[in-house]
Residue, then its C-alpha position, 0 to 999 in steps of 0.5 A: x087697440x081700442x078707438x077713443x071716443x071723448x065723448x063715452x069717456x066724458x059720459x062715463x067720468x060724470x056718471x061716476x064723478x064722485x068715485x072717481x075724484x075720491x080715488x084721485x084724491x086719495x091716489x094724490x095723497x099717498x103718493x104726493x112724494x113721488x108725483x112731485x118728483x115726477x113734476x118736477x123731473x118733467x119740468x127740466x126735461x122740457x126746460x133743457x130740451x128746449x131752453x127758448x121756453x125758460x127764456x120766454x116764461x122770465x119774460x112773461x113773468x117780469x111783463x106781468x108780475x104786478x098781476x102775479x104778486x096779486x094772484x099769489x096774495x089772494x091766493x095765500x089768503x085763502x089758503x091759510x083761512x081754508x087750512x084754519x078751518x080744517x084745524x078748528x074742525x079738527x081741535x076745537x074753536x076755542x082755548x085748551x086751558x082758558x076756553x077763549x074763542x076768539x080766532x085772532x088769538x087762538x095758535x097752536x101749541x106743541x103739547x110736548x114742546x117743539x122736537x125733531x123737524x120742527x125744532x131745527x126748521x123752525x115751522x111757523x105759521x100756515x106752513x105748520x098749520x098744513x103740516x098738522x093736517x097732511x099728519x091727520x090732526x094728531x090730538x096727542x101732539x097738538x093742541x089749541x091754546x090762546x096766544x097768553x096761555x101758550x106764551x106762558x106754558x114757552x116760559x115757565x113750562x106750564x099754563x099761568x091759569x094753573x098756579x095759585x091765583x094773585x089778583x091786582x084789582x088797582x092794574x088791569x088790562x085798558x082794553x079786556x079789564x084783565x086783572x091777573x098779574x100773570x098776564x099783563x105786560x107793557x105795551x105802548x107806554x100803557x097796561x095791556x094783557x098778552x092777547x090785546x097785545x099780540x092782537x095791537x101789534x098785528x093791527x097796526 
């Protein structure tokens, strides 16, 4: 048996710091299945072996659970801006169809349409938005579209910038000036296109 020395092992991880965390990186993502499993088989083995630790971990986490709502909040902020920039680097910062670059509208559309886990589970949001990139940003599955382009292609199975275009110069949009019919909606007793109207309803 080999004597361990912390010291020779802390020079080493630093002289090769790099290859390392590249091989535990890739290590993690190949076997994610398996390790959370194996977490999570040794978390209630402690728990039954010694019950008093639940007890007490319920107990630290009603003393402080005005701090850990907080940490919990920051934390899903910043994940959800670290996953959206991993899909824009992915797919492009703008619309697929309208080439609209504004983040706040920009969602993702399933080229086509929702099927399997999707479907049933019903996967929105930052969820989703993992879920692309553990699959590696599949190009063929997945595109960027505005919010009114892809509530269009939902409904009618394709994108309003794709049919004949219809102008209504004495309607439009009080916040874009959007004249085109296909895109406006009521919203709040006045004219709004889809975009404006998606970004109110998340700003109030």
């Amino acid at each position: 048996m080999t004597n361990y020395d912390p010291v020779k092992k802390r020079k080493y991880y630093l002289k090769n710091q790099k290859r390392i965390d590249a091989y535990q990186k890739e290590y993690r993502e190949k076997n994610r299945e398996y390790l959370r499993k194996q977490d999570s088989e040794y978390y209630h083995a402690r728990a039954k072996f010694n019950p008093q630790r639940k007890i007490n971990r319920k107990a630290w986490e009603k003393k402080n659970a005005e701090s850990i709502r907080e940490y919990q909040k920051q934390y899903r902020k910043t994940y959800k801006i670290k996953i959206q920039n991993k899909i824009f680097k992915a797919f492009g910062e703008k619309c697929t169809c309208c080439g609209k670059t504004d983040r706040q509208f920009l969602t993702i559309d399933h080229i086509n349409g929702r099927t399997g886990n999707h479907k049933r589970k019903k996967i929105t949001g930052t969820k989703l938005w993992a879920k692309i990139v553990r699959e590696g940003c599949d190009k063929t599955k997945y595109q960027i579209l505005c919010f009114a382009c892809n509530l269009s292609k939902g409904v009618h199975g394709i994108c309003a910038h794709k049919w004949p275009s219809k102008k209504l110069p004495t309607v439009c949009c009080e916040t874009c000036d959007e004249t085109d019919y296909r895109f406006l909606t009521i919203k709040d007793d006045s004219v709004a296109c889809h975009n404006c109207a998606c970004c109110r309803k998340v700003l109030i």
